[in-house]
FIDO-325010 format. One record per residue (C-alpha): residue in one letter; x, y, z. Coordinates in steps of 0.1 Angstrom, whole numbers, plus 5000, padded with zeros to 4 digits. Layout:
<nodes>
AXYZ
...
</nodes>
This chain:
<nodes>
X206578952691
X210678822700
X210178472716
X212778402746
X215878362725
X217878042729
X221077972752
X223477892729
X223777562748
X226177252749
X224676942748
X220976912769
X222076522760
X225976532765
X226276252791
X224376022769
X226276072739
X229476052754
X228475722769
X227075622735
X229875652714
X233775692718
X234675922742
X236776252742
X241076202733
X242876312763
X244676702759
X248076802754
X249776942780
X249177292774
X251877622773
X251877842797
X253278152779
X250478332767
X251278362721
X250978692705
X247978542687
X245678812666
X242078692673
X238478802665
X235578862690
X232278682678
X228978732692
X226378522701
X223878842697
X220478682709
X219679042716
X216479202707
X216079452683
X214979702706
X217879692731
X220279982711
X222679992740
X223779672733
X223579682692
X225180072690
X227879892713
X228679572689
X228479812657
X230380072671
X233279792675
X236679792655
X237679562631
X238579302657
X234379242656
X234678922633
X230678792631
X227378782648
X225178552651
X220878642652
X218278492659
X214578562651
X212678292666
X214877942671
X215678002635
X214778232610
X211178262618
X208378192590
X208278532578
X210278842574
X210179052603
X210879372593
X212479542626
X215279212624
X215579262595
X217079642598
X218679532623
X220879252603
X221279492573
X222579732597
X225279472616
X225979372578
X226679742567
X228979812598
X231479552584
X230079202604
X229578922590
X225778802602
X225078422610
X221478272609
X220978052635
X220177682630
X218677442657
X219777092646
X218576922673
X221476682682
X219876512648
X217576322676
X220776132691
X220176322724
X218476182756
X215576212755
X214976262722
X214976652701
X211876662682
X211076872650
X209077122647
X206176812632
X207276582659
X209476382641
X213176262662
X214976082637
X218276212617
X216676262587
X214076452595
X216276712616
X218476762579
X215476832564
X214277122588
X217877292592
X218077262552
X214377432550
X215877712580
X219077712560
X216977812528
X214978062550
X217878242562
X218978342530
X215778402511
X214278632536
X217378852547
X219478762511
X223078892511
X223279042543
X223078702556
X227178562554
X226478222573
X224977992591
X225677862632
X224577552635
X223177502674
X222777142692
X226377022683
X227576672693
X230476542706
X231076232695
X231676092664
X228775852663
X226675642685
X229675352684
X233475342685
X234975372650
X231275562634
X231275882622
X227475862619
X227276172635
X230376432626
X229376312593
X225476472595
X227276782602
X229576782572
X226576752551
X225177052559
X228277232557
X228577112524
X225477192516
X225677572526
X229177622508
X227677442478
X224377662476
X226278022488
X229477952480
X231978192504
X229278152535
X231078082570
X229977802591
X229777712629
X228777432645
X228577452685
X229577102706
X229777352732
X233377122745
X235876972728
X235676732699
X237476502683
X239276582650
X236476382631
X235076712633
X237476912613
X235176902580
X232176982602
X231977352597
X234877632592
X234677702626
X233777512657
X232477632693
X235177392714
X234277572746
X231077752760
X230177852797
X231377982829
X234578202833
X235377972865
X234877632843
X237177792814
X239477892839
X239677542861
X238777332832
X237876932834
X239576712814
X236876742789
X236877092790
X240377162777
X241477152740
X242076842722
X245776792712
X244576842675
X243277172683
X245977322699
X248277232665
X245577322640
X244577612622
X243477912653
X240578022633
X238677672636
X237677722666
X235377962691
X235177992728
X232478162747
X232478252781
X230178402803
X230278532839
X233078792831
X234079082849
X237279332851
X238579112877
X238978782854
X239078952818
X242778882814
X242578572826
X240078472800
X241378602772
X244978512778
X243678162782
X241578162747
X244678282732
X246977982749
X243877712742
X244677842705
X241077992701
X241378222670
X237778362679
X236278482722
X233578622732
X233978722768
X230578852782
X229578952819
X226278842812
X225378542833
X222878202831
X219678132827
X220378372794
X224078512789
X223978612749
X220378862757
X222679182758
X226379262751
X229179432769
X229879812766
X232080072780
X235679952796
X235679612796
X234179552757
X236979812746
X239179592765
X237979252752
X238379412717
X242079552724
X243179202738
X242479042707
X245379232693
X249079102683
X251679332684
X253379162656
X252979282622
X254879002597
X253479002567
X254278602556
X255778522525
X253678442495
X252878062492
X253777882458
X251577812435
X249277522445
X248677222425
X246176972418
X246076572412
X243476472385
X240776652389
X237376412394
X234176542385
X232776672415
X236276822429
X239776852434
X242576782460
X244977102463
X248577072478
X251377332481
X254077382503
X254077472537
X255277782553
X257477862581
X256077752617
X255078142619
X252178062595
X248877992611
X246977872583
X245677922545
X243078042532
X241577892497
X240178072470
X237877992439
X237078212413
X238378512442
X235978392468
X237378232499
X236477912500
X237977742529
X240777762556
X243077492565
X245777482595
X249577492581
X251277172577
X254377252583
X256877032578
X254776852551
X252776972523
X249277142532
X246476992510
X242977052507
X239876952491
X237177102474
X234276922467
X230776992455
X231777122420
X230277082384
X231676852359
X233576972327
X233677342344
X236877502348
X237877712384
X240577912392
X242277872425
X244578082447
X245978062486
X246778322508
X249078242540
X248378422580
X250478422604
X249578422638
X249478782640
X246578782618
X248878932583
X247878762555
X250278732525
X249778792490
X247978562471
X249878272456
X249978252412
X246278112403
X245877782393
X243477692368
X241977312368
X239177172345
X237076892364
X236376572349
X233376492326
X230576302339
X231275912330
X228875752348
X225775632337
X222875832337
X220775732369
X217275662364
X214775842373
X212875852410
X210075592410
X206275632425
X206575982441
X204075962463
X202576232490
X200876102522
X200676222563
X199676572550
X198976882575
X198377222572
X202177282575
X203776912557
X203776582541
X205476272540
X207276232504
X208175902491
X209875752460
X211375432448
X215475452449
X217475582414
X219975322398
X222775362377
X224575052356
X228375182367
X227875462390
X226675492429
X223575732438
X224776032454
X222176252465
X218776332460
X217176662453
X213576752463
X212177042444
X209077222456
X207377452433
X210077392403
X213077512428
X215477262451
X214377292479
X216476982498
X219876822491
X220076452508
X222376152506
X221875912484
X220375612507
X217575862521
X214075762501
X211775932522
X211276262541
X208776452560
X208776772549
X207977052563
X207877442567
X204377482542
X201877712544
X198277642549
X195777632525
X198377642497
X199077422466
X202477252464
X203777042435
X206476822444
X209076642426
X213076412426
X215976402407
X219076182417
X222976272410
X225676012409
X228576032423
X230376122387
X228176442386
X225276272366
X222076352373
X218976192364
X215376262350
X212576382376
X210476142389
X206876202384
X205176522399
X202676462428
X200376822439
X198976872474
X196977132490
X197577182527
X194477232547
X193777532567
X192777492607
X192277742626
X195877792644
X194577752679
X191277632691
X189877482718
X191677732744
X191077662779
X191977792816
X190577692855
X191477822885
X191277682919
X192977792951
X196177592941
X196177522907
X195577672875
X195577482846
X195677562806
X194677382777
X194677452737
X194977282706
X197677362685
X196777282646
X199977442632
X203677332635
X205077612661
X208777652679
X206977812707
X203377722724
X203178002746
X200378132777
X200678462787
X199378532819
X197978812838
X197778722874
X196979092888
X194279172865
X196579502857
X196979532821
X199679822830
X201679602844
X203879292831
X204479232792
X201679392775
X199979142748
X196879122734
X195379392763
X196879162792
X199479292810
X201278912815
X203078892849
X203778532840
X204878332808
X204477942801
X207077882769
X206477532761
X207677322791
X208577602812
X207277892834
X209178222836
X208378522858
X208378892842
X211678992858
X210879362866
X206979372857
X207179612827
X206479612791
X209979432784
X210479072770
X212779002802
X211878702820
X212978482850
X212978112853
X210977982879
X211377632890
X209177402899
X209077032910
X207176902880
X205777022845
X204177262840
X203777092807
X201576762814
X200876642776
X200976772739
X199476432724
X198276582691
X198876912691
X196376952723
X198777142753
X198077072788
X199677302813
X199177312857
X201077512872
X200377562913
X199277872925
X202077892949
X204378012923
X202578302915
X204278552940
X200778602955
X197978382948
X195578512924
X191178532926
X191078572883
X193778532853
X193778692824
X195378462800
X196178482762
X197478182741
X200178252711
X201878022689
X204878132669
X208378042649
X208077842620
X204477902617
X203178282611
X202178362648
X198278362663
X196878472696
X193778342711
X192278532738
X192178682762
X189978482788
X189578472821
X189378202850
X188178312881
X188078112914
</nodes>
């Protein structure tokens, strides 16, 4: 079963965080004249499998189609679903580039609070689930996955002027996709403009999403940051919603003067705007716009070259281009490794970290111009990284294993040391295989993302910052219990309430209550032999928009709830009868859980009056 798919959304916390920490630069006054800029469309394709209009129209697209990004349930789901995964392999064989989707929660800095799929709200625990979705991504739909969107951006550097507590939880995951599939393209969606802290954050970043009539008449915070209107085109996405034939030009004429190297321009419109794409006229047209009619190919840029190499990386620098160059783009051993805006007048540099000591790489750069031409690639330079001179960190002390569920457990060790070197990272291996990369002052996690009634043998090794690492620490070996996914399932019915109740025993993305409010099970979304006029998802109710077989659901408000508690896994849902659109005698209702957790139904029952 597809669970509602997720607005790719700015900030549900943005006025908090903005209030929390330093607030966005002012913008550059911006040109008018519209540049012969070559862009690429990019899709946020929360689409289901099923709807082929919309997929036959995104892989049917010309090369101006640059990625896609999919998502199976708030993340990569916790198993592989077959019908996604034909439908990725097929994107992936029409020439896109596919992009698991990542929820990272604003790392918990939001108001109120994001909580993880086991409850948790703090920073660390939100790395550790986007690193587990992260590894899901790519061990269930392997190479025709090409990179990951991370969801829940911030906007501000950290909670406090001068931090960059927060752009600097972002960078980590980007460095820890690039490190573990090197040549995978990031995103990370603010949703609005950021400041530059943000550069290192991903490859690309989501600097505007919503409304046509907001991206047209945009507020102060709305409109690009001097720094992005002089960096590098391709680090940076706009999406826009609400577009039609009358405003399409507009649009894209602005994404291309707010130096946007990648638009996605979609009539679709709130509460969802990513569940289908455009076709016919106007998706040919948003295609053809992305166009420049220049051709230059730029001129071939020098051969870089490299300061002492450390033993984790190197800092590149070669000289600039003309002002016609856009940017460059960095390759290792042939696989692009990063872009960087052109520097122009001074030299461009860049840094690759993450490497191996005593290894030797092979690096080339490419120029593009604004038209989208790249050059030839520049004479390769070879560089050997340092050795590893620090001292060998001891090993983690005292793993230990405590708070375990059917689905995690809380790990704990005693901190690595090392006589003349800093602790780097740890790295949490589950089953003999690294399973989690985190910094080097994090001693305890909650991990999660196991399955019930399995064994699980746990253990830590540290790195230093010279690309030492240490012995393991001791292995510790759980076995997650095995509840019964749902028990306890409850509904009542009076003349103007209903109300729902169930125990939840595994960690799910979605606690969900179909409901069946005209005792037709030929009507309505058809689960479990209910025919579900209405859906409960979480905290909110939605209405089956045209009463068929179709996951297509309206928001319908209400003044409270409907969620009233989830103390300890046990959901408690009212919801009054007066928004039902006509008061019902009986329900049929079925409860499902699912995302993260394989998915269970319990059910059907019935409350009568």
């Amino acid at each position: 079963m597809s669970s509602l798919p997720r607005r790719l959304a700015a900030a549900i916390g943005l006025t908090a965080l903005i209030a929390a920490g330093s607030t966005l630069g002012a913008s550059a006054a911006q040109a008018t004249t519209v540049p012969d800029l070559a862009q690429h469309v990019a899709v946020p394709a929360y689409i289901p499998p099923s709807d082929t209009t919309s997929w036959n129209s995104i892989n049917s697209s010309s090369s101006q189609l640059g990625f896609v990004v999919v998502n199976v349930a708030n993340g990569p789901g916790s198993v592989v679903d077959s019908t996604w995964q034909s439908t990725i392999a097929a994107a992936h064989a029409h020439g896109e580039k596919v992009l698991g989707y990542v929820d990272s929660g604003y790392f918990g800095a939001s108001t109120p609070a994001r909580q993880t799929v086991l409850g948790d709200t703090d920073s660390t625990s939100w790395t550790v689930q986007a690193e587990q979705d992260i590894n899901r991504w790519y061990s269930y739909y392997g190479s025709n996955i090409d990179g990951i969107f991370m969801d829940d951006g911030m906007n501000t550097c950290g909670p406090t002027a001068g931090s960059n507590t927060y752009a600097d939880l972002y960078a980590h995951l980007n460095q820890y996709i690039h490190t573990n599939h090197p040549g995978s393209l990031t995103v990370v969606n603010p949703g609005i403009s950021v400041p530059s802290c943000y550069a290192q954050a991903a490859d690309i970043i989501v600097s505007f999403e919503g409304s046509a009539t907001d991206y047209l008449n945009p507020t102060a915070a709305e409109a690009p940051e001097t720094w992005q209107l002089n960096a590098d085109p391709d680090k940076f996405w706009n999406i826009v919603y609400g577009v039609d034939q009358t405003n399409l030009t507009a649009v894209m004429n602005q994404s291309k003067i707010d130096n946007s190297g990648y638009i996605y321009a979609t009539p679709d419109t709130l509460p969802n705007p990513y569940d289908t794409a455009p076709t016919g006229t106007l998706w040919a047209q948003e295609l053809a716009a992305t166009a420049a009619t220049a051709t230059t190919v730029p001129a071939t840029p020098a051969k870089p070259t490299a300061n002492t190499p450390y033993s984790t990386g190197v800092d590149l620098s070669w000289a600039s281009g003309s002002p016609s160059v856009a940017g460059y783009e960095v390759y290792r051993d042939g696989t692009d490794v990063g872009e960087i805006g052109n520097a122009t007048p001074s030299a461009t540099q860049w840094t690759d970290n993450g490497l191996s000591p005593s290894t030797t790489y092979s690096y080339t750069v490419r120029a593009r111009g604004y038209d989208g031409v790249l050059s030839a690639s520049s004479p390769a330079l070879s560089v050997t990284t340092d050795s590893a001179w620090g001292a060998t960190p001891s090993a983690p002390s005292t793993l230990t294993s405590s708070n375990l569920s059917a689905n995690g457990t809380q790990l704990a060790w005693g901190a690595s040391t090392s006589r003349n070197d800093t602790i780097a990272s740890y790295d949490v291996s589950v089953n003999g295989a690294v399973q989690l990369s985190l910094q080097g002052d994090i001693t305890s996690v909650h991990l999660g993302e196991l399955t019930p009634g399995t064994s699980y043998t746990f253990s830590v090794v540290a790195h230093g910052d010279s690309g030492t690492t240490s012995a393991a620490s001791n292995g510790v070996t759980v076995t997650t219990p095995s509840p019964t996914p749902i028990t306890g399932a409850a509904a009542a019915l009076t003349s103007t309430n209903a109300h729902f109740q169930a125990q939840y025993n595994l960690a799910y993305n979605f606690q969900n209550v179909f409901i069946d409010t005209d005792q037709n099970a030929g009507t309505g979304y058809q689960v479990d032999g209910i025919g579900a006029d209405y859906l409960i998802e979480n905290g909110a109710l939605y209405r089956n928009t045209n009463d068929t077989n179709a996951w297509d659901w309206t928001p319908v408000a209400l003044s409270s709830g409907p969620l009233t508690s989830s103390a300890g896994g046990l959901y408690e849902w009212d919801v009054p009868t007066s928004a039902f659109t006509t008061a019902p005698t009986a329900l049929n209702v079925v409860f499902d859980g699912s995302g993260n957790s394989t998915e269970y139904l319990a059910g059907p029952l019935t409350a009568s009056l």
